[in-house]
MIVODREN-530071 format. One record per atom (N, C-alpha, C): residue in one letter; z, y negated, x negated. Coordinates in steps of 0.1 Angstrom, whole numbers, plus 5000, padded with zeros to 4 digits. Each point is the difference from the previous one (the first is absolute). Example, Ala and Ser with C-alpha at 12.3 -4.5 7.8 and 13.67 -1.06 7.14 Angstrom:
A507850574868/A500049885009/A500049884991/S499349895004/S500049894991/S500849895008/
***
This chain:
X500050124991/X500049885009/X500049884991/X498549875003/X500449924993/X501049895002/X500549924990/X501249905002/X499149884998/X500949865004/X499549854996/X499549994986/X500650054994/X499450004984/X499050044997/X499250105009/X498650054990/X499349865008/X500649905007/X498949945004/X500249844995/X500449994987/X500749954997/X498649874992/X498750104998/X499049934994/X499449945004/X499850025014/X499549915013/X500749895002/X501549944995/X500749875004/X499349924992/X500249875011/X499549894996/X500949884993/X500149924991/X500649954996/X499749785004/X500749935000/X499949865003/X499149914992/X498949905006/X499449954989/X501049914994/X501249975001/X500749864990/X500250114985/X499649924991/X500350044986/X501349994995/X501050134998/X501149954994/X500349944992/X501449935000/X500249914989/X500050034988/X500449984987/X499750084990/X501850014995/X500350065002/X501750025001/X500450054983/X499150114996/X500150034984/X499549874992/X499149905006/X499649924991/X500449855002/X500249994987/X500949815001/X499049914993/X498849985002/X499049874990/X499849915006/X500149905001/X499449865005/X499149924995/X499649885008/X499449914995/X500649895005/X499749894992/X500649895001/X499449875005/X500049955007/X499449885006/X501149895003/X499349864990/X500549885003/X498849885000/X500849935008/X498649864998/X501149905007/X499249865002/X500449875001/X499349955011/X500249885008/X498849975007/X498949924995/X500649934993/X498949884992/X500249974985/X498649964996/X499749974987/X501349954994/X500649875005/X501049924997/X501350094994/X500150125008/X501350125001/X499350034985/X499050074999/X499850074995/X499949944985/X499649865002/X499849924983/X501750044993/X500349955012/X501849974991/X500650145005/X499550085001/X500850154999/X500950045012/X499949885010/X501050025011/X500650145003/X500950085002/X500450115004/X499150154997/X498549994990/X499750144997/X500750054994/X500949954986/X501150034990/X501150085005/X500049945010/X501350035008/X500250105015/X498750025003/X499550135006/X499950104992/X499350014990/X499750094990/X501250064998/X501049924993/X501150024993/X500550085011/X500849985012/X500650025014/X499650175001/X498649994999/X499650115003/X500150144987/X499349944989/X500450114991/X501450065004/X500749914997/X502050035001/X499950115010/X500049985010/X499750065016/X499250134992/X498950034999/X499450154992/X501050054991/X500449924992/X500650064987/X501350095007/X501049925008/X500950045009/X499450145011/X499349985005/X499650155007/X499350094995/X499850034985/X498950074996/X498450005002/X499849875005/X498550025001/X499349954988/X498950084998/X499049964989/X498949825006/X499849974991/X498649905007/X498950034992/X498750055007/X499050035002/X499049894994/X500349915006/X499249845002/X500549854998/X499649945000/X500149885003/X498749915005/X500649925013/X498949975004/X500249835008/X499249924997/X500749835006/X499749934992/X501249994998/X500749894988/X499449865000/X499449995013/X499249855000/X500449895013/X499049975005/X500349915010/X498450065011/X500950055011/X499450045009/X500149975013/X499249975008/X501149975014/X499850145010/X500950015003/X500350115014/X499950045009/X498749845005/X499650005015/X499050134999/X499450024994/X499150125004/X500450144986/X499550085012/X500250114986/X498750074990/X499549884999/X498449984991/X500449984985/X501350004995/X499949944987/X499350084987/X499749964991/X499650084991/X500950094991/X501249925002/X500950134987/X500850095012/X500349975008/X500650025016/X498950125001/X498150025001/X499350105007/X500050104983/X500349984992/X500150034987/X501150124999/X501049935003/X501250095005/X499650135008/X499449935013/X499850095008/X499250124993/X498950024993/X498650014996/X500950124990/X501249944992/X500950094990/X500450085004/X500949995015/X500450115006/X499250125005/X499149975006/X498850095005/X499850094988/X499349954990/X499750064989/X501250084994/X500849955002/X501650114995/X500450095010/X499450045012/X501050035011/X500750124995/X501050005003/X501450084997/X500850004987/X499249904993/X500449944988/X501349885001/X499849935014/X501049865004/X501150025008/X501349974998/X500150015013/X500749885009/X499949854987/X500449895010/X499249944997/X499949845005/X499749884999/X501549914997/X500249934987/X501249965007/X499949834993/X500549955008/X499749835004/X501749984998/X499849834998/X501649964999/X500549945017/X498949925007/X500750045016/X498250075010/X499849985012/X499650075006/X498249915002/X500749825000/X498949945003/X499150004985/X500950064988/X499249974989/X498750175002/X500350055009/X498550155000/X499249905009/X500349945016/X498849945004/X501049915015/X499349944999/X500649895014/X498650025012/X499850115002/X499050035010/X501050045015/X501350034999/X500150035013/X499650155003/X499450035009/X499050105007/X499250094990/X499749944992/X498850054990/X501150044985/X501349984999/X500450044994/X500850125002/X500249985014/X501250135005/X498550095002/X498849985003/X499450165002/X499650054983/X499949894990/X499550034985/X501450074995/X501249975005/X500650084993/X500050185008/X499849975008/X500350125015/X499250114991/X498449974994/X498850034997/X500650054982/X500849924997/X500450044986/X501050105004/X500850005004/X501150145006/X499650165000/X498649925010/X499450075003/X499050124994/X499449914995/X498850094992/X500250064985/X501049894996/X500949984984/X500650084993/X501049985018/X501750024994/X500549884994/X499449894996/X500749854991/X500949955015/X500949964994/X500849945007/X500049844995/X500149915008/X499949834996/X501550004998/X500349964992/X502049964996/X500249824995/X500849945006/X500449884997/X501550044995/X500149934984/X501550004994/X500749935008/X499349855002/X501249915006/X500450015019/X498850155005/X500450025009/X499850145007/X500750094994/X500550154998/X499850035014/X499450105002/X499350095013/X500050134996/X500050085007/X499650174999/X499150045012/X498850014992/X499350005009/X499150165007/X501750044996/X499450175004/X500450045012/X500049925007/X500550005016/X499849885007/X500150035012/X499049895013/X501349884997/X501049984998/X501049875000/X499549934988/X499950094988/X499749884990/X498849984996/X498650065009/X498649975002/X500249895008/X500749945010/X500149955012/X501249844993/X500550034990/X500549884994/X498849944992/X499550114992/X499049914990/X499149945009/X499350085011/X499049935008/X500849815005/X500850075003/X500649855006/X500149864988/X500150064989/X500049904984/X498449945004/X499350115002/X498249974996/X499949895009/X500650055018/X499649925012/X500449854994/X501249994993/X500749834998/X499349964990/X499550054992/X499549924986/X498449985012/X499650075005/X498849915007/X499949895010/X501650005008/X500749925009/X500049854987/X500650034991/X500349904987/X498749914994/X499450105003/X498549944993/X499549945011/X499950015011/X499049905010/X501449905000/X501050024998/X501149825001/X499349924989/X500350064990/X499149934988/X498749925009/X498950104999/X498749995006/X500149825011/X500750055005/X500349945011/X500349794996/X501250024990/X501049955000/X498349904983/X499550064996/X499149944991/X499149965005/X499250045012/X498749965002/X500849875016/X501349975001/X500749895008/X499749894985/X500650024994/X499849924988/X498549924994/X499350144997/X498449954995/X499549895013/X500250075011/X499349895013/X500649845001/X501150024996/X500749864999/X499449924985/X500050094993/X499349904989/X498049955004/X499650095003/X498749985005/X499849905007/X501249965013/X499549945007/X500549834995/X501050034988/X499949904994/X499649914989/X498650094999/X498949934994/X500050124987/X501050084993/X500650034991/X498450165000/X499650004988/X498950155002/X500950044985/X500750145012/X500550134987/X499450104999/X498750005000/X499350114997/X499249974987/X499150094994/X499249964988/X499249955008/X500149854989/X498249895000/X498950064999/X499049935010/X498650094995/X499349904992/X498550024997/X500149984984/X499749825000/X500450004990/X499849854994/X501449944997/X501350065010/X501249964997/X501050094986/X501149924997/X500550094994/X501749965005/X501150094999/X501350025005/X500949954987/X500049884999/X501249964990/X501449965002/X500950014993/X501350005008/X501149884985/X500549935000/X500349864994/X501249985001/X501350024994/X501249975006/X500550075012/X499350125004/X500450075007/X499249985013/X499849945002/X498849925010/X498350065001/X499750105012/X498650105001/X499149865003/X498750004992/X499049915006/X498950044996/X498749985006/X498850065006/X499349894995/X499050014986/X499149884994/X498950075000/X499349885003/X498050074993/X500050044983/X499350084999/X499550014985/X498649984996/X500050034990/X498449994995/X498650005006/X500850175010/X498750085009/X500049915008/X501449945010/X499949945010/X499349884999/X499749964987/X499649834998/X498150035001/X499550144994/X498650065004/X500150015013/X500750055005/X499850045016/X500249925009/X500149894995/X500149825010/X498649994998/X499650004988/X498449954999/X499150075013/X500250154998/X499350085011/X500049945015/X501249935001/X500449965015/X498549854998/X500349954994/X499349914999/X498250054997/X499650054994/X498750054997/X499750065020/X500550105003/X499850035016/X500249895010/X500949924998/X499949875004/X498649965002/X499149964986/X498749954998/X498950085005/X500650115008/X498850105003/X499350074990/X500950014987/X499650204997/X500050055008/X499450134994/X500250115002/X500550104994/X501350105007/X500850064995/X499750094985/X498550015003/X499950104983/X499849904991/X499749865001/X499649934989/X501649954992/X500850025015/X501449944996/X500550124990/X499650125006/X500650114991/X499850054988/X498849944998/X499249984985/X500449874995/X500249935004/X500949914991/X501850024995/X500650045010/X500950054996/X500450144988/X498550075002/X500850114992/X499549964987/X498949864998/X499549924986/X501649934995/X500749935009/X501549974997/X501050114994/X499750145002/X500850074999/X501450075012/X498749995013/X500950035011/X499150125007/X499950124996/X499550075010/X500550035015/X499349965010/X500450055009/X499050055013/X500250095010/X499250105010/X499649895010/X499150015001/X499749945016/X501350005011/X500450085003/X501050055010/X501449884996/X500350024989/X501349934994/X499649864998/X498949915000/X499549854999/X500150035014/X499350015014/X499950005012/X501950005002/X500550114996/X501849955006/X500649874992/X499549954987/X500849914993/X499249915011/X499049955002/X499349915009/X500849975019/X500650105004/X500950035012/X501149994997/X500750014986/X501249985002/X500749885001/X500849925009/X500849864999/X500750014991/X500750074991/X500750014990/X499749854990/X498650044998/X499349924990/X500649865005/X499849945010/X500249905006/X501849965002/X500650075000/X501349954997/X501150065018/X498950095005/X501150075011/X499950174998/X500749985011/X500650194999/X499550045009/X499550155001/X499650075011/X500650144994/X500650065012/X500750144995/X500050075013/X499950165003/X500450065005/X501549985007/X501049954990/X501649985007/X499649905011/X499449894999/X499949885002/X499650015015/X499550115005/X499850015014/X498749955001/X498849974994/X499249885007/X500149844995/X500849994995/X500749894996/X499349924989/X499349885002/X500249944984/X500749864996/X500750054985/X501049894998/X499949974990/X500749874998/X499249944984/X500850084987/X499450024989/X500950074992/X500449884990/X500850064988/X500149914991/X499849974983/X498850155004/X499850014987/X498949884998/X499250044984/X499049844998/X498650065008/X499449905006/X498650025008/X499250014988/X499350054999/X498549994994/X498749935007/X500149995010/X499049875003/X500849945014/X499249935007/X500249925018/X500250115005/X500249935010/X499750065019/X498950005001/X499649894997/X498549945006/X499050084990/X499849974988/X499250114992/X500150185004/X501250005010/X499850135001/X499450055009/X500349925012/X499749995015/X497950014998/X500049944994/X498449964998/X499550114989/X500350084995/X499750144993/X499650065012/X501150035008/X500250105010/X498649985010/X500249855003/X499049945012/X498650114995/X499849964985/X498650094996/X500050135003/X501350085002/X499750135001/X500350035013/X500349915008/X500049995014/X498449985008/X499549934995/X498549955005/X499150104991/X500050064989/X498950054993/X500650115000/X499850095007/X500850175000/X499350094991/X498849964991/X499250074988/X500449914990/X500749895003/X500149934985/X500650124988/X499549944988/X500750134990/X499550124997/X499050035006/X499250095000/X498550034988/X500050074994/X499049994991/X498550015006/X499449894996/X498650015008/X499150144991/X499650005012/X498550125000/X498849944996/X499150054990/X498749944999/X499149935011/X500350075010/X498949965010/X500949865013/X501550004994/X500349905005/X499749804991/X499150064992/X499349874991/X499449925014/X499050095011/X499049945006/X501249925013/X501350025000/X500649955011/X501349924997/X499849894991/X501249934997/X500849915011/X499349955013/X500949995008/X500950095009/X499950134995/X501150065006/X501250014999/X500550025015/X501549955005/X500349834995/X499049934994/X500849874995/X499449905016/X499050055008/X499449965008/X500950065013/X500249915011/X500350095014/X499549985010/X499950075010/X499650005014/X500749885007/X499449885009/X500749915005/X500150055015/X499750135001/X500650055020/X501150084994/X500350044990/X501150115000/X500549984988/X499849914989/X500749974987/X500050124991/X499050085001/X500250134992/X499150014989/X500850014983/X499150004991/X498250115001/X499449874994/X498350135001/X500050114991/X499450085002/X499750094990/X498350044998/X500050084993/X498250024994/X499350145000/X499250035006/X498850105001/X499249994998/X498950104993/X498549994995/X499250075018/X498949955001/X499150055005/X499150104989/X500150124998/X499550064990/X498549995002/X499750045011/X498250034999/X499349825000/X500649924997/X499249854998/X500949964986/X500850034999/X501049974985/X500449845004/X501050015012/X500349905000/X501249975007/X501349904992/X501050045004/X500249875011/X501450035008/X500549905013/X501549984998/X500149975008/X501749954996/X500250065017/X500950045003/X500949965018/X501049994998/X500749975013/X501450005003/X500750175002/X500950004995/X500950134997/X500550065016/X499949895010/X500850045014/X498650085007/X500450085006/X499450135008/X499249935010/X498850005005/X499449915007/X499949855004/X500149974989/X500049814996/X498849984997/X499150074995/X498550025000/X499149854995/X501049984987/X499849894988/X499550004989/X498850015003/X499250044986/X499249914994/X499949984983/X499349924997/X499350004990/X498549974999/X499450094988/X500849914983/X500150064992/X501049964983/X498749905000/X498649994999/X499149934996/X500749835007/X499750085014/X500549865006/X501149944999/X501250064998/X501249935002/X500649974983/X499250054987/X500049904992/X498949904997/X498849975008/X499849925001/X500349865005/X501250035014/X500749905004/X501349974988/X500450064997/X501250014990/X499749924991/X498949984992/X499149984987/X500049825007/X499349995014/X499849895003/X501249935007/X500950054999/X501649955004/X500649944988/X499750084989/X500549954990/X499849914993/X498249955005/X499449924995/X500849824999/X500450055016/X500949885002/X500849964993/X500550054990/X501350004990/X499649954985/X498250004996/X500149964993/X499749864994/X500649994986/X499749844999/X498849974998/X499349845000/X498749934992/X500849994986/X499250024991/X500149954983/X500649855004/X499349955011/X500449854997/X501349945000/X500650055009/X501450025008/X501550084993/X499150054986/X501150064992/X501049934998/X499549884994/X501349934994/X501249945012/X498949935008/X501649965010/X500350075007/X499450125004/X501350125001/X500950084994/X499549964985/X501250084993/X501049894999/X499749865004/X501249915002/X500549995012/X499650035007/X500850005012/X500650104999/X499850154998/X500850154996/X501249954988/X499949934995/X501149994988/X501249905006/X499149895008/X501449925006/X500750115010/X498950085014/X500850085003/X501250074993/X499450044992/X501050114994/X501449934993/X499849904990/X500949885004/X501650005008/X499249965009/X500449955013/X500550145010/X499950134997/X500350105005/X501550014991/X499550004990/X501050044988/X501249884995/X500249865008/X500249924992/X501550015002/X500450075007/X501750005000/X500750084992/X499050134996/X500250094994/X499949984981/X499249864999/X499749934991/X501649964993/X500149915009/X501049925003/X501350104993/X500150195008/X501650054999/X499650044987/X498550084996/X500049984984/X500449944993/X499949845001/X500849954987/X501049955000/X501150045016/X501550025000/X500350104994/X499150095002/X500850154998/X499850024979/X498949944997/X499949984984/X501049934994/X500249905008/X501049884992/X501350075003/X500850095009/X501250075005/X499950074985/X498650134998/X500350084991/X500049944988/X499749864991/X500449954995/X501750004994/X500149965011/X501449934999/X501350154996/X499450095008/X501050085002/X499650124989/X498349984991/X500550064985/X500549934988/X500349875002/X500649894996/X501450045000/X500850025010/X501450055003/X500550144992/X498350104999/X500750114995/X499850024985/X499249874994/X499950014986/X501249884994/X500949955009/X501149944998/X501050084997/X500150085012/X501350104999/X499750114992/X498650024992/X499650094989/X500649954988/X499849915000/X500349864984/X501750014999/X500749955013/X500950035000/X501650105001/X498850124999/X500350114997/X500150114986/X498849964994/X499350084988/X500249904989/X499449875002/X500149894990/X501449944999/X500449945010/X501249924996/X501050055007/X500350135001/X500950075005/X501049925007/X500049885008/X500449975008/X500649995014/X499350165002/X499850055012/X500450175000/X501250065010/X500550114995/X498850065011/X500050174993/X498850115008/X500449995015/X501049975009/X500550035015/X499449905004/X499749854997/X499849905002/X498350035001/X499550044988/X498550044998/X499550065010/X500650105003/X499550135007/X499849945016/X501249905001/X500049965015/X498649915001/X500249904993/X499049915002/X498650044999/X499950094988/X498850054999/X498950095012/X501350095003/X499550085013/X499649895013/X500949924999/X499649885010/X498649944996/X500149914992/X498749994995/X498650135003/X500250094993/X498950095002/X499750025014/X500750005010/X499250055014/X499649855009/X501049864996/X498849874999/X498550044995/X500250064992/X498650004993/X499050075003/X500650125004/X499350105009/X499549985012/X500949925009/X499949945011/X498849955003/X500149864986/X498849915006/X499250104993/X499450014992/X498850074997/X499550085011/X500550085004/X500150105018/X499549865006/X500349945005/X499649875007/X498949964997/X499549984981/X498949914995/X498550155004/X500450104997/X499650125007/X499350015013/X500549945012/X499750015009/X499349895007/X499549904990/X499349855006/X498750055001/X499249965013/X498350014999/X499249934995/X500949934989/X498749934989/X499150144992/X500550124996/X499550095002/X498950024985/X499049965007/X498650004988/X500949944984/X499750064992/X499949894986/X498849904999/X498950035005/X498849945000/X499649935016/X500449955004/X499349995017/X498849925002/X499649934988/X498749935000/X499350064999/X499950114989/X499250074997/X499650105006/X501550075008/X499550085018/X499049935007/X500449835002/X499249975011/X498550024997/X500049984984/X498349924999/X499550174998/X500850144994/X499150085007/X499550055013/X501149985011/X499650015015/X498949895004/X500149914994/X498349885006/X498950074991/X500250044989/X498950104989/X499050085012/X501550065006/X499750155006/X499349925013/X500349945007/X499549915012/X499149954999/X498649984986/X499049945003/X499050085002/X500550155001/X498750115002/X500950095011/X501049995008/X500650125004/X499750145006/X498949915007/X499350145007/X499250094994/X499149954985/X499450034991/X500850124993/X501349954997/X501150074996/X500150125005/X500449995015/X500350125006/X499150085004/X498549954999/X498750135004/X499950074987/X500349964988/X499550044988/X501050104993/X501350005007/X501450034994/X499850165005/X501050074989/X500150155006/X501250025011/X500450075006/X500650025011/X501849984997/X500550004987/X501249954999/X500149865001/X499149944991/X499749835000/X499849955016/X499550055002/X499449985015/X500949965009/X501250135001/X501149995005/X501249944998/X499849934990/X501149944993/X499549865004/X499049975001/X499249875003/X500149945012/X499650135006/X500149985021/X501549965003/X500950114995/X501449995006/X500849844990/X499149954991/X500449844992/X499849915011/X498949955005/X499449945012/X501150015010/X499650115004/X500550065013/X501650095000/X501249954997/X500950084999/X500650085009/X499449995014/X500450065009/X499050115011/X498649984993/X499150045004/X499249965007/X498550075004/X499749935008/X499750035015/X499249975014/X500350085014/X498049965001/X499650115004/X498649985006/X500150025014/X499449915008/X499850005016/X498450055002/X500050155008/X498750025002/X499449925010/X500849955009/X499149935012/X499149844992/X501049924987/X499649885000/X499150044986/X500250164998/X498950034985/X500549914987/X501949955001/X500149924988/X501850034999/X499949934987/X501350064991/X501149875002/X501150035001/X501149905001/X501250044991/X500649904994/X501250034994/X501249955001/X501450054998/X501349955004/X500449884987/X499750044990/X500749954988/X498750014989/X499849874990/X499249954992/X500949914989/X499650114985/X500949974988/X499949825003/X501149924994/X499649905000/X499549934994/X499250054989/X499449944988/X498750005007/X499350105011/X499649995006/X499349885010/X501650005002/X499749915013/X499449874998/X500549954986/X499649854997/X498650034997/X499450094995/X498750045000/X499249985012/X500550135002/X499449925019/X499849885005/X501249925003/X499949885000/X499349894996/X499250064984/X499949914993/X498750004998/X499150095007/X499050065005/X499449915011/X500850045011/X499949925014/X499449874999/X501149934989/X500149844997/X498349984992/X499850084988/X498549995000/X498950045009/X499950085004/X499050045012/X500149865011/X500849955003/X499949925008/X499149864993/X500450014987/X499649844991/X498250044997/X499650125002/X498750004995/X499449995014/X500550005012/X499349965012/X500149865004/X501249964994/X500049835005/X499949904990/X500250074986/X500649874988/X499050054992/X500249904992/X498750004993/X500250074983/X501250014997/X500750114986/X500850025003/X500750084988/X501350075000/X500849894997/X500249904993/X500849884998/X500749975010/X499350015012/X500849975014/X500750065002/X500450084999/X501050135002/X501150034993/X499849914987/X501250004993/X500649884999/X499549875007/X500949945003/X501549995004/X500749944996/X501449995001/X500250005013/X499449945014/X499949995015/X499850135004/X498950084994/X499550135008/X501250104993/X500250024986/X500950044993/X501250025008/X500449915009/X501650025006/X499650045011/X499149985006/X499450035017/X499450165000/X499650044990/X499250085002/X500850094985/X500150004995/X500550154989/X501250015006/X500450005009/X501650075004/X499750155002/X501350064996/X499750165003/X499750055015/X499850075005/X499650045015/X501250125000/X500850034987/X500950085002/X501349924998/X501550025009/X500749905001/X501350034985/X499149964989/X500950024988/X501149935001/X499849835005/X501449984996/X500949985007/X499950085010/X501250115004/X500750074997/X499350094989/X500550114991/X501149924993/X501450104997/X501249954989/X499250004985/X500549924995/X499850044981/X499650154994/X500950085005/X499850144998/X499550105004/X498649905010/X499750155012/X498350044989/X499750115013/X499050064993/X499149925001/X499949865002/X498549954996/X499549974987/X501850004991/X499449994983/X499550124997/X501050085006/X499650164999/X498150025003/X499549945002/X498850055006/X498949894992/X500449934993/X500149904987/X499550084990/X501350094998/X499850114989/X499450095002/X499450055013/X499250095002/X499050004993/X499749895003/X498449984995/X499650024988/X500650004992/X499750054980/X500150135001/X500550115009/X499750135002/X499250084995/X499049945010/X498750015007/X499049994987/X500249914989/X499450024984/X500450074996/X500750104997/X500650124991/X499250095011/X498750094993/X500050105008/X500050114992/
***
C-alpha cells in the first residue's frame, strides 16, 4: 500500500525565493540629494561609516559598494542605484542585503519602492535594511513598518515639492527668473546678490533682433551669426526671436498665463521686439530658404489680398512656362500674371525715384530732418558726455588718492569707487540707448538718395535677396493689391521715401506750369511744398523714424 511519501515528487513548491539564511553579504548604498551635499561631503562619510560598524557588528561581509554621490530619489532611474540593481541580478544568491543608513536614502518613490523591495524579497531573497531604522522584515509586521517608512519619505517629498514650487512662483511673479538663462545671458552673483547680465553672445544676438527687424532673412541672419562665432538651428533663432525674455519680461509655465516684468538686464525694447514678431506674424514663410524657382516670384507673401488680407503665393503654369501669383484663401479666386504685377511694382516704384537734379536739396532737406528728429537726443549726448567726464574725473581722484598720495584709506576707496563705477555704467547704458545711432548719418543719407536715382532699375536687375530687401526698405509693412481697381496700395512708406515722393510731386507739377526747376527750390515753395506727407514730427526723438534713417545704408551692403 502506497503512503504520502512515494508521492512526495509530485509536490509543488512557492514561487517566493527564500531568504538566504546561511548567507550574510551585502551591498552598500549611499548618496546625497545634491551636488552642494555632495561637494562638501555632507553625510556620505557618515552613512558609510554607520553602516560598515552595523556589518562588522552582525557578521555580514560587503560585497559592494554603490552611490557615494549625489542622486535624487524621486525616481528609481538612477545610474549607481540601477547598477546596484544590475549587481544583484548578476550575483543572485550571492546577496543577501541592501543596507542603507535610513529608508528614504534606497528611494522616496512611495508605491514604487514598497513593490521594488516586495520584487527584491522576492526573486533575491535581499532584504532592504536601514541602520538608523531597524525592521525585520521576515514577517508581514516588519514588511508592513518598512512599507509605511517608504509611504512617508514620499508623503515628505511632495511637502518639499509642494512647499518649493510655492516659493519658485512667488519669485517668478516677482519679476525674479530662477531658472537657467537662455542664451546670450549669464548668472552672476556679487556680494551675495544672484543677477542676470547680457554677455558677449547676448550683445551678437541684439544685432540679430535688429538685422530681422530690417527684413532679413532668417538664413542670412544665421550665416552671419555662425561668421561671429555663434552657431545656431533654425528652430532655436525662431524661439530666441519669441521669447520676451530678450526684452526684459517673464513668461513661465508657474506664471499661469501671466506676463510680468522681470528684473534681469533687457537686451533690446519692447518695441524692437513687438515688431520682429509683427514680421513673423504677417510673413508665415519668412525665414525660409528660397528655392531656385522661387527667383521668378519675389513678391511673394510681401504682397496681399485687399478682400481677405492674405499673403500671395506663386505657381508656374507649366505647359506656357509661366508663373502667377494668388491669394492663399480657398476661393478668393485672385490671380495675377508675375509679368504683370511686377510691372506695376517696377512702375510704383518709379514714383520713389529721384531727378539727378533734385539731389542736392534733398539731401538737405533729409539732413535737417534728421536733425530735427534727433535734436533732443543730441542735446542728452552731450549731458550724458560731460556727466561721464566728470564722474571719471572723481575716479581718477580717488585713484591718486589712494595709490599716490595715500591719503585715502582702502574702505574709503572701495566705497566710492564702486559708487563711482556703476555712475559710469549707468550713463554709458544711457549714452547706449540714444537714436543718434549712425556714426555716419550723412553718409547714410547720401547713399539712400545714390540708391533713389535709379530705384526701380535697382530692383528689376537685382537677384531675389536684394530684391527683397529692397521691396520690404520702401515698403515696411507690405504691400495690398485690389483686383477690382487692378492697383497696389500701401499702409506705411520708409520715410526717406516719403520726402522723395514729395519731392517728385513738387517737380512734376513745376514742369507743367513753371518754367525750371529754380522755382521749386525757392525758399516759398520749399516750406509749402517739401513737408513730409508722413507725420514725422509727431514722432518722439527716439522713435523708429530715425530708425528707418538707418535703414537705408542697409540696402548698400549686399
Amino acid at each position: 500500500m502506497s503512503t504520502l511519501s512515494t508521492f512526495s515528487r509530485f509536490a509543488k513548491t512557492g514561487h517566493t525565493q527564500p531568504l538566504h539564511k546561511d548567507i550574510k553579504a551585502a551591498v552598500v548604498y549611499t548618496r546625497v540629494s545634491g551636488k552642494e551635499q555632495y561637494d562638501k561631503n555632507l553625510s556620505l562619510e557618515c552613512q558609510k561609516k554607520a553602516i560598515e560598524e552595523y556589518a562588522h557588528r552582525s557578521g555580514i561581509t560587503i560585497a559592494g559598494y554603490f552611490g557615494g554621490t549625489y542622486e535624487s530619489a524621486k525616481t528609481d532611474g538612477r545610474k549607481e542605484f540601477q547598477r546596484m540593481l544590475e549587481f544583484i541580478k548578476k550575483n543572485n544568491g550571492k546577496v543577501s542585503h541592501i543596507l542603507v543608513f535610513m529608508l528614504d536614502r534606497f528611494s522616496r518613490t512611495g508605491g514604487g519602492a514598497i513593490k521594488l523591495a516586495e520584487d527584491l524579497r522576492n526573486k533575491y531573497g535581499v532584504e532592504v535594511y536601514a541602520v538608523a531604522q531597524p525592521t525585520d522584515t521576515s514577517h508581514p509586521s516588519g514588511i508592513f513598518q518598512q512599507n509605511i517608512h517608504f509611504i512617508f519619505s514620499q508623503y515628505d517629498n511632495e511637502l518639499r515639492k509642494q512647499r518649493a514650487l510655492t516659493g519658485m512662483k512667488e519669485k517668478f511673479s516677482r519679476g525674479i527668473w530662477i531658472a537657467k538663462p537662455p542664451i546670450g545671458y549669464d548668472v552672476v552673483k556679487m556680494n551675495g546678490v544672484r543677477s542676470i547680465v547680457v554677455n558677449g553672445t547676448g550683445k551678437k544676438i541684439r544685432k540679430a533682433f535688429v538685422w530681422k527687424s530690417e527684413g532679413m532673412k532668417n538664413e542670412q541672419i544665421l550665416e552671419k551669426l555662425r561668421s561671429m562665432g555663434i552657431p545656431l538651428a533654425k528652430q532655436h533663432l525662431t524661439k530666441i526671436f519669441k521669447n520676451p525674455f530678450y526684452c526684459g519680461l517673464l513668461s513661465h509655465a508657474m506664471l499661469e498665463g501671466k506676463i510680468v516684468e522681470g528684473t534681469h538686464e533687457k537686451l533690446i525694447s519692447q518695441q524692437l521686439f513687438l515688431a520682429v514678431n509683427e514680421i513673423h506674424q504677417s510673413n508665415p514663410g519668412y525665414g525660409v530658404s528660397h528655392k531656385k524657382q522661387q527667383d521668378d516670384i519675389p513678391l511673394k507673401v510681401f504682397v496681399r489680398c485687399s478682400e481677405c488680407n492674405t499673403p500671395f503665393t506663386g505657381y508656374i503654369v507649366k505647359a506656357k512656362n509661366l508663373w502667377y501669383y494668388k491669394c492663399r484663401t480657398i476661393g478668393c479666386k485672385c490671380n495675377k500674371s508675375a509679368k504683370e504685377m511686377h510691372a506695376m511694382f517696377i512702375k510704383m516704384l518709379e514714383g520713389y525715384n529721384v531727378k539727378a537734379n533734385l539731389k542736392e536739396p534733398l539731401l538737405k532737406k533729409l539732413e535737417s530732418k534728421w536733425n530735427e528728429i534727433n535734436k533732443e537726443s543730441y542735446e542728452l549726448e552731450a549731458s550724458y558726455k560731460k556727466q561721464h567726464s566728470e564722474v571719471k574725473a572723481k575716479i581718477e581722484n580717488i585713484e591718486e588718492g589712494y595709490f599716490v598720495t595715500k591719503e585715502m584709506g582702502k574702505a574709503t576707496y572701495d566705497k566710492f569707487f564702486v559708487r563711482y563705477t556703476k555712475e559710469l555704467q549707468e550713463i554709458e547704458k544711457q549714452m547706449s540707448g540714444l537714436a543718434t545711432g549712425i556714426s555716419n548719418p550723412i553718409a547714410t543719407l547720401q547713399g539712400a538718395v545714390n540708391l533713389s536715382l535709379n530705384l526701380a532699375t535697382e530692383w528689376a536687375s537685382s537677384d531675389i535677396g536684394h530684391k527683397e530687401r529692397l521691396q520690404k526698405l520702401v515698403f515696411p509693412l507690405g504691400i495690398v493689391y485690389n483686383k477690382k481697381n487692378k492697383a497696389f496700395r500701401t499702409e506705411k512708406v520708409n520715410s526717406v521715401f516719403c520726402v522723395i515722393a514729395s519731392l517728385s510731386s513738387v517737380s512734376g507739377r513745376n514742369e507743367k506750369r513753371q518754367t525750371g526747376v529754380d522755382s521749386c527750390l525757392s525758399p516759398s515753395v520749399r516750406q509749402r511744398r517739401f513737408e513730409l506727407p508722413c507725420p514725422l514730427k509727431a514722432l518722439p526723438p527716439q522713435s523708429s523714424a530715425s530708425t528707418s534713417f538707418a535703414i537705408a545704408a542697409s540696402l548698400l551692403l549686399r
